[in-house]
Every structure is written in C-alpha cells, then in structure tokens.
C-alpha positions, 0 to 999 in steps of 0.5 A, a space after each residue: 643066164 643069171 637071175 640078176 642078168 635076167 632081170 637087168 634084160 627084162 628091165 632094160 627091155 622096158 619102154 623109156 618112159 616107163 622105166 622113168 616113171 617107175 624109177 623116179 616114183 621109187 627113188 623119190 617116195 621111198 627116200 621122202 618116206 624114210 623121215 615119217 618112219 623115222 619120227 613115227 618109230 624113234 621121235 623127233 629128236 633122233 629122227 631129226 639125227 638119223 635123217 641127215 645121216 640117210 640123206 648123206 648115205 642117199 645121196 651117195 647111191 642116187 649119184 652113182 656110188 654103190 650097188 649095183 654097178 651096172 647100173 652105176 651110170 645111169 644113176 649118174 646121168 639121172 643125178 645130174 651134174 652135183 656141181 655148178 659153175 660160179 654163174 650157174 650158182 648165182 643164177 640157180 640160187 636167184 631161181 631157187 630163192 624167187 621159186 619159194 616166193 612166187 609159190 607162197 604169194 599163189 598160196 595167199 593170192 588163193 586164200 585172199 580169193 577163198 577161206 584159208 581152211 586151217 583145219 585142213 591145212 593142219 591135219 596130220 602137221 599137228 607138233 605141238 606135243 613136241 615141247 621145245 620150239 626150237 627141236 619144232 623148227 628142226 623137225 620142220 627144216 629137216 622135214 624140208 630137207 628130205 622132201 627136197 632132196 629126195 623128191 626132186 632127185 626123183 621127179 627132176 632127176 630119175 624121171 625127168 632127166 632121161 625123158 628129157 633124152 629120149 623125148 624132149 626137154 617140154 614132154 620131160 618137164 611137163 611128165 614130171 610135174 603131172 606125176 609130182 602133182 599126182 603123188 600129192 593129191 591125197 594130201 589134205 591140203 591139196 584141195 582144187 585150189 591148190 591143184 594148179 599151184 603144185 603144178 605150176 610149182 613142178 613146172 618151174 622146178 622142172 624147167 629148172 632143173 633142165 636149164 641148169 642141168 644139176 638138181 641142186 637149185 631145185 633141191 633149194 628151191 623145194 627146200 626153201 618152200 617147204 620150210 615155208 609150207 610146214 613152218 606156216 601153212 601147215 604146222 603153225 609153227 611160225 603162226 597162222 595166215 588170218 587174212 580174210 577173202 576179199 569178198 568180205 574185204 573188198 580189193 584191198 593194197 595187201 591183195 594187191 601187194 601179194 599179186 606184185 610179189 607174184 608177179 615179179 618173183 615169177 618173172 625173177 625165176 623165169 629169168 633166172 631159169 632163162 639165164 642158166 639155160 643161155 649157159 649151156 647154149 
C-alpha cells in the first residue's frame, strides 16, 4: 500500500466527528489567516489585490476542484449547493441582511448596559497609518470578505455540514457554533459579554446554512456583519459608539429603539431561515 493510500485509510477510519472538527478548523483558519500574512508582509495595498485572487483560487478547491481527487467529493458535499433558487436568493439574502442587524443591535443593547471598553475593542485594528481613507475601507471590506468566505466554508460547510449527516441538523449547528465561538475567544474583544453574542451569531449562521443548504447566505451575512465590526467597533474607521450606559442615563427611546431593532431583525432571520427550510421540504 501506498503512503497517500495509507494515509487516506487512517484518515477514513477516524471518528465523523473528529474528522469534521479537524477538517472544518483547518480549512476555515488557514484560508481566514492568509489576509493577516498577507498585509503584515506585503501592505495593504497589495494585500488588498492578492487576497481576491486567493479567495477565488480557495474557493475553486474548497468546492471540490483540484488535488487530491479522492477526496473531491467530499470537498463538494461539504461546500454545499454554490447556487440557489430565485425564492432561495430572496429569502437568503433577507436572512443574511437581518443576521448582521440583530448582531449589531445585541453589540449596542450590551454596550447601552455596560461601558463600551474602546481601548479593547481597538487593539490589534489600529489602520490609522494607513493614510488613504478610501484604501482604509477596502482593507475593511476585504478583511470582511476573507473572514466570511473562509470561516463559514469551514464552520457551516466542513464542520457542520457532515455532522448534520451523521448526527442531525441540532447537534450540527449547535457543534459548529461552540467551535466558532471557541476560536474567537482570544480575541480582545471577546469579552463575557460578547461570549453569548458570537454564539448566538453561529447559531443563526448555522441554522441557516442548513435551511438553505448552500453557504452563500451565510458567507453574506458574516460578510456584512463583519464590514460592520472592523468599520466601527473595531478599527473607528466609520467612528466611535459613544452612547452611555443606562445606568448613568436611565432607560432612554435610543435603549429602547436598539431592543426593537433586535427584536424585529431576529425574528426577520428566523422567518427567513424558516422560509428557506419550507423550500426544501
């Protein structure tokens, strides 16, 4: 036998889940770490040109293209369906766009309760030495856009989607977003309040991509929070949430203002979510 066949035996012969976890992890965290190598060693000008030109080539081998063809179709069964029906487009891109709302109004529901601790937010998004503000906003989209693809073809596709196979669609989604919520937990920013709000948020992003069976709501949805995130929470590029707690306010319309939007964005993605699954069935 072979070295690669043996190795494709030992690696067959491996639990589901472990397989799921390990192939999920790898795929989604080496694809998102390529844009930090990439604007650490070569700037953000030609980072911000060679990372579309990854993410395309990424994508092209996490849908089954490519070496090794062994394992061609599970790379396809684990991307998904790439398309979506004209009723799954309008229902995706609903979810998708009502995901990034009801994160952002749970960020400011938590900072209207707590301070919004700045400094923290900020370190390591600092872009002010980069002097154009227009290349600043294409540093933030296509950060946005490496994490969304990349993570969410990991945790909703490699992870999640052969769980869902072997296990169920509620021990899928709920593995997936423990993992996602673990991998982002030595950010600065994720502080205790912000632990149930990336969990949530993988929650969401995993029923999602199980109703819709394709990641490309959820690689929107993640894409258009996190412009949000490195835009304003996190770089200051698009300013700086200065609300107070109300503590020191008292319960004012703009605290109750942010539950609403909550409120009825959570309940437009779960409708959404719950329309694309009547799709399928």
């Amino acid at each position: 036998m072979s070295g690669s066949a043996a190795g494709n035996g030992v690696w067959a012969r491996l639990p589901t889940a472990l397989r799921a976890v390990v192939a999920g992890l790898a795929v989604g965290l080496i694809g998102a770490n390529v844009w930090s190598l990439l604007l650490i060693s070569a700037g953000p000008l030609v980072a911000s040109i060679a990372e579309p030109v990854f993410l395309v080539l990424y994508l092209w081998w996490v849908s089954g293209h490519g070496p090794p063809q062994r394992a061609a179709p599970a790379r396809r069964r684990a991307f998904r369906a790439p398309t979506l029906s004209p009723a799954g487009w309008l229902y995706g891109l609903i979810a998708a766009a009502a995901f990034a709302v009801t994160v952002h109004a749970a960020i400011v529901i938590l900072f209207r309760v707590t301070p919004y601790p700045v400094a923290q937010f900020r370190q390591g998004y600092d872009l002010s030495p980069i002097p154009s503000p227009a290349l600043r906003w294409i540093v933030v989209v296509v950060a946005a856009l490496s994490a969304g693809i990349c993570e969410e073809t990991g945790f909703r596709g490699y992870l999640q989607q052969p769980l869902e196979t072997r296990f169920g669609p509620r021990t899928a989604v709920l593995t997936s977003a423990v993992f996602f919520t673990l991998v982002h937990l030595n950010k600065g920013w994720a502080g205790l309040g912000m632990v149930p709000i990336i969990f949530g948020a993988g929650l969401l992003l995993g029923a999602l991509a199980w109703a819709s069976r394709s990641l490309i709501a959820v690689m929107i949805g993640h894409t258009l929070m996190d412009i949000g995130l490195f835009a304003y929470w996190w770089s200051g590029v698009a300013g700086t949430f200065t609300a107070r707690p109300i503590g020191a306010t008292g319960l004012d319309a703009a605290f109750l203002i942010a539950v609403g939007v909550f409120v009825a964005a959570l309940g437009v993605c779960l409708t959404g979510i719950w329309r694309l699954r009547r799709i399928w069935t």
